[in-house]
ZAMARSE-442800 format. One line per field, with one value per residue (C-alpha): residue number from 1; x, y, z. Coordinates in nm, 2 decimals, always signed. Layout:
N
base NUM:...
u X:...
v Y:...
w Z:...
% end
This chain:
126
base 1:2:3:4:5:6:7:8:9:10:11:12:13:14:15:16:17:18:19:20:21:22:23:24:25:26:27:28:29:30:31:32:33:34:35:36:37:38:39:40:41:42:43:44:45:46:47:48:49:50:51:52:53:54:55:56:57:58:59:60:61:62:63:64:65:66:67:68:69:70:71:72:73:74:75:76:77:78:79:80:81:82:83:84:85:86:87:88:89:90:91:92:93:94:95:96:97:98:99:100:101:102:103:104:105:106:107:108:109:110:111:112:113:114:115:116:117:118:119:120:121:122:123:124:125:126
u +2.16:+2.18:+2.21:+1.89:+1.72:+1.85:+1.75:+1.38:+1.35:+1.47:+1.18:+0.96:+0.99:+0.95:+0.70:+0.54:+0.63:+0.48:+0.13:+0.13:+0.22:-0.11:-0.33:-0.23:-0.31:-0.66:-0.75:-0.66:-0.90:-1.16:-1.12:-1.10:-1.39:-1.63:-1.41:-1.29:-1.67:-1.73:-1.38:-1.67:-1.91:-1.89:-1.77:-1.74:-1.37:-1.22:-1.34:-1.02:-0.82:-0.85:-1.00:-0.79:-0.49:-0.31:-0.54:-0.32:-0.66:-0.87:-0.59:-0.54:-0.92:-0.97:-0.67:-0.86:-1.16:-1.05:-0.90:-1.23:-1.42:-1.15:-1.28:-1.67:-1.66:-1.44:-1.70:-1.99:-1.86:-1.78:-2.19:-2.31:-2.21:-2.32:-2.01:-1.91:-2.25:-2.17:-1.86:-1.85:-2.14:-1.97:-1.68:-1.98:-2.06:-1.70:-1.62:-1.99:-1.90:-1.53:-1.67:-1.95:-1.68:-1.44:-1.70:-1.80:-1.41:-1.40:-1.66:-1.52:-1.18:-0.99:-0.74:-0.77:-0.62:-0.87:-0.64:-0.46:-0.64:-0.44:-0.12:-0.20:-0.32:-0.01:+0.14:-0.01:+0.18:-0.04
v +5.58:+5.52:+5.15:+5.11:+5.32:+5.09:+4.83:+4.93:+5.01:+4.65:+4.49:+4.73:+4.61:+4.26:+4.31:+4.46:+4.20:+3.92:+4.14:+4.18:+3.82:+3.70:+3.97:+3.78:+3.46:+3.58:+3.72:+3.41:+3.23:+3.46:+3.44:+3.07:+2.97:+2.94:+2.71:+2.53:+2.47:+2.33:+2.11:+1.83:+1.88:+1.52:+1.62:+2.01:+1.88:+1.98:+2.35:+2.52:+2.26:+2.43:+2.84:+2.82:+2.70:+3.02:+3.03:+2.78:+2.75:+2.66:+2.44:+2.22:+2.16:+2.07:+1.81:+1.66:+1.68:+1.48:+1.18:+1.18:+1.17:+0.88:+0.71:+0.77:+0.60:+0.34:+0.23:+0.32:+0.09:-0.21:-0.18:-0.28:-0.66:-0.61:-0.72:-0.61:-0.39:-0.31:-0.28:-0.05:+0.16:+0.24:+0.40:+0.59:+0.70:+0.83:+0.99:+1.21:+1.28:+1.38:+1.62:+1.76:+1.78:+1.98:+2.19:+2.33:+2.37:+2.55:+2.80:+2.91:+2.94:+2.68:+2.49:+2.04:+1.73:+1.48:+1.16:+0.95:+1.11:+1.48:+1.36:+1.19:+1.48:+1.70:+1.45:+1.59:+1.81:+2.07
w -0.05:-0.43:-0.38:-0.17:-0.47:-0.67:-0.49:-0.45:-0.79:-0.86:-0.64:-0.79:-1.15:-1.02:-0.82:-1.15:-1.37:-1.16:-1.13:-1.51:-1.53:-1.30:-1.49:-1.84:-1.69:-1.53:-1.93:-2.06:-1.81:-1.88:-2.27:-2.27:-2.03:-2.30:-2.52:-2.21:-2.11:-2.43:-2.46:-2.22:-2.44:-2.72:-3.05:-2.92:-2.77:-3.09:-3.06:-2.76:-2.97:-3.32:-3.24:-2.88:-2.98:-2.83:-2.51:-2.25:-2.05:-2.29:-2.45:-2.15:-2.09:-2.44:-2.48:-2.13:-2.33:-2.60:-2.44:-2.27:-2.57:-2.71:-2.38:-2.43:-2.79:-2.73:-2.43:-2.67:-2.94:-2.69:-2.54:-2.91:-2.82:-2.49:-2.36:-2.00:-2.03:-1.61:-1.68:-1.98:-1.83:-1.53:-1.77:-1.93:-1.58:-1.48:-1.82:-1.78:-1.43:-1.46:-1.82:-1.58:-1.30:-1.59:-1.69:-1.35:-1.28:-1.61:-1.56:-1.23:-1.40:-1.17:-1.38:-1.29:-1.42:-1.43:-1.27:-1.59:-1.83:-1.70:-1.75:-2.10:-2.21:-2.10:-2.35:-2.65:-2.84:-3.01
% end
């Protein structure tokens, strides 16, 4: 009889632990929204990486955010000679759609790696 008490009091404490655990994670999401919103947002990228830096939520959007950003000048600068203008303004064209797509994802608090530019941004240490 004393081991099953023991026993439920074990699985009770974990099943606490991993509610408490999801309840941390859901403030998080809802504390970082805002700065994860703005992460797709040019030049506004740097905001979840400097005021967020202890918000995982926010964090992750913003380091997508970035290399996005990285992406969106590097194709602005190569219009200017109106080399590859298709080319260059299709990349335009992804980058607004995959921020747009980030920002939507954001605001209902889902967490998404854009494809390449995810898992380069899990690469940066921050």
């Amino acid at each position: 009889m004393t081991e099953t008490l023991k026993t439920n009091e074990e699985e009770f404490l974990e099943n606490l632990k991993i509610t408490k655990a999801g309840e941390d994670e859901a403030v998080q999401v809802e504390e970082g929204k805002p700065a994860a919103i703005l992460a797709y947002i040019p030049f506004m990228c740097f905001v979840p990486l400097i005021k967020m830096r202890d918000n995982k939520f926010a964090l992750e959007h913003g380091k997508q955010g970035l290399i996005l950003f990285v992406v969106e000048i590097i194709a602005l600068v190569f219009l200017i000679p109106k080399i590859s203008d298709l080319f260059w303004g299709a990349i335009i064209i992804f980058c607004l759609i995959f921020a747009l797509g980030g920002m939507i994802l954001a605001l209902q608090g889902k967490k998404w790696k854009i494809p390449f530019i995810g898992d380069l941004a899990d690469k940066i240490k921050i």
